[in-house]
C-alpha positions, -999 to 999 in steps of 0.1 A, spaced: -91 -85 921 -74 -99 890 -37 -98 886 -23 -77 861 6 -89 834 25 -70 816 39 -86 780 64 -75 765 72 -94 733 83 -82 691 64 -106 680 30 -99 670 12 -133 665 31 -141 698 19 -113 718 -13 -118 704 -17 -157 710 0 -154 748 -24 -118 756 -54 -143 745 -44 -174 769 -32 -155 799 -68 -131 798 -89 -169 797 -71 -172 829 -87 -143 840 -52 -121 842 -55 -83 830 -26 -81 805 -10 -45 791 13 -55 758 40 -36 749 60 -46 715 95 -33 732 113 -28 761 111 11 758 71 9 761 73 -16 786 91 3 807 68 33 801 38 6 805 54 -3 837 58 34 850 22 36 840 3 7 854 23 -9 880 19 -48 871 19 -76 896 43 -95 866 65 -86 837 66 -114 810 94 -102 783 111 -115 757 149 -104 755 158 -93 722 139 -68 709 143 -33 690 149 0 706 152 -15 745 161 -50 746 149 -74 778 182 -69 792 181 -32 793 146 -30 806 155 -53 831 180 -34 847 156 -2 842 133 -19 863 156 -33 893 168 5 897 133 20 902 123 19 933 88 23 924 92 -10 901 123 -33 916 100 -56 936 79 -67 906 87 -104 891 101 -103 864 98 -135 837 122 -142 804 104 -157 776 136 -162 749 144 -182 725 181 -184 736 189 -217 751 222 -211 762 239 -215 800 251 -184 795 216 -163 785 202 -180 818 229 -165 841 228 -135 824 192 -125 830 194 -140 863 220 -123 872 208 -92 863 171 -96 884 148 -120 863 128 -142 882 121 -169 858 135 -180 826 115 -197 800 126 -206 764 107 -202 731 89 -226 720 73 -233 754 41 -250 765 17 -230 779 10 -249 812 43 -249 817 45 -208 817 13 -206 836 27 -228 863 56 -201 868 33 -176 866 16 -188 894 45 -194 917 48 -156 918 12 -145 915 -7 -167 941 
């Protein structure tokens, strides 16, 4: 059975570009374009994965974040950063607040996939 990834990103030709890769990988991916539909995504479909970028209108990746490590229903799902923000202090932040993985914008794809993995397989 294919994994499923939710993606949860403002960007438009980003969501786009990154929904096209992961699905040649064979991954079922539900988009959201902010953290307030990605948590109702989540509620919804129960991914295997969150991929989210952090800042974002109406529910930024922080916020959905700690949304999601309070559900019950949801806490145990990975949960990746994609961000542009390079900074010591954005890492610790989201890991400190339950992300998984931290990637920064702009990142190779491989590179993404390969983290992707580590939780998925």
């Amino acid at each position: 059975m294919n994994k499923t990834i939710l993606l949860i990103e403002d960007k438009p030709t980003l969501l786009d570009t990154l929904k096209s890769l992961l699905e040649l990988y064979h991954y079922k991916v539900i988009v959201a374009a902010n953290g307030a539909e990605g948590m109702e995504q989540a509620r919804l479909n129960r991914p295997d994965l969150v991929i989210s970028d952090i800042y974002m209108p109406v529910l930024n990746g922080y916020e959905l974040l700690e949304m999601l490590k309070k559900d019950d229903a949801l806490c145990n799902i990975p949960v990746i950063m994609l961000t542009a923000k390079t900074e010591i202090e954005e890492i610790d932040l989201a890991m400190q607040k339950g992300a998984d993985g931290y990637v920064t914008k702009p990142f190779v794809f491989k590179n993404l996939h390969a983290i992707i993995k580590k939780f998925l397989h």
